[in-house]
C-alpha positions in Angstrom: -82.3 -168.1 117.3 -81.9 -167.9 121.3 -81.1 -170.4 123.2 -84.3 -172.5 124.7 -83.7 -171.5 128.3 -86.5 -173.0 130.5 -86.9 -176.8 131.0 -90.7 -176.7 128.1 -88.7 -175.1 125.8 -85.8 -177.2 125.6 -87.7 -180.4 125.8 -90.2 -178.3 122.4 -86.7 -177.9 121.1 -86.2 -181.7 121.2 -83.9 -181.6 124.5 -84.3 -184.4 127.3 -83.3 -184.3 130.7 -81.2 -186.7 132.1 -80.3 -186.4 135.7 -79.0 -183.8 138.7 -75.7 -183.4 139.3 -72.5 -181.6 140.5 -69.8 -180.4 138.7 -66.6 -182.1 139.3 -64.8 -178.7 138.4 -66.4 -176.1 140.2 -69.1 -178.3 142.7 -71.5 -176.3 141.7 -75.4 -178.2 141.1 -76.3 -178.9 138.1 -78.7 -180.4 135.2 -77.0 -183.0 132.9 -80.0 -182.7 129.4 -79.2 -184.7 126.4 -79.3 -182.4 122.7 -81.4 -183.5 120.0 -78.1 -184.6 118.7 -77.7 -187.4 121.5 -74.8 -185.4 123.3 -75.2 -184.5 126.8 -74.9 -180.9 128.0 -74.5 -180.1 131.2 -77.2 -177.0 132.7 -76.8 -174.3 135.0 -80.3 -173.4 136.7 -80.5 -169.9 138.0 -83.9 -168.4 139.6 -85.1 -165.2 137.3 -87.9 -162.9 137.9 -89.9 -162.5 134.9 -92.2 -159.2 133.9 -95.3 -160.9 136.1 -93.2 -160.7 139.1 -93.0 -164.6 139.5 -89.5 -166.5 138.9 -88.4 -168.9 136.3 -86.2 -171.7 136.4 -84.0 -170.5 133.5 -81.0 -172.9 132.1 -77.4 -172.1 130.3 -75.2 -174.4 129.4 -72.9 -174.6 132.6 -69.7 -174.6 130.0 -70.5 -171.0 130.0 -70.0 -169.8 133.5 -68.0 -172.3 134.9 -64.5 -170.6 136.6 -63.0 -174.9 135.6 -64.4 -175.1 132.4 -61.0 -174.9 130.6 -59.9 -178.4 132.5 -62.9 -179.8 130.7 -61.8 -179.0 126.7 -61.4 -181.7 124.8 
């Protein structure tokens, strides 16, 4: 299964936003969404054209791109 990567599917797969933020790590901005599991996970939004030449607001979980993340492991 992929990943639900724009805000209607996450909040289909049972995701809710929370709030805007920075990260303290890197400063870069971005979406704090709480899991269907009632953990919150923070979001990196990045602008992507799609095939109808129009951009999406498309999210990854900002653990994955983050240059600071490893100050962040439990």
């Amino acid at each position: 299964m992929d990943f639900p990567a724009t805000s209607d599917e996450l909040k289909k797969g049972g995701y809710e936003y929370d709030n805007d933020a920075n990260c303290r790590g890197c400063g870069e901005s971005i979406e704090w969404w709480i899991t269907p599991k009632g953990k919150k996970m923070p979001m990196t939004v990045r602008k992507t054209a799609t095939v109808q030449h129009a951009t999406a607001d498309m999210r990854t979980p900002h653990f994955a791109d983050c240059p600071n993340v490893k100050d962040f492991r439990k």
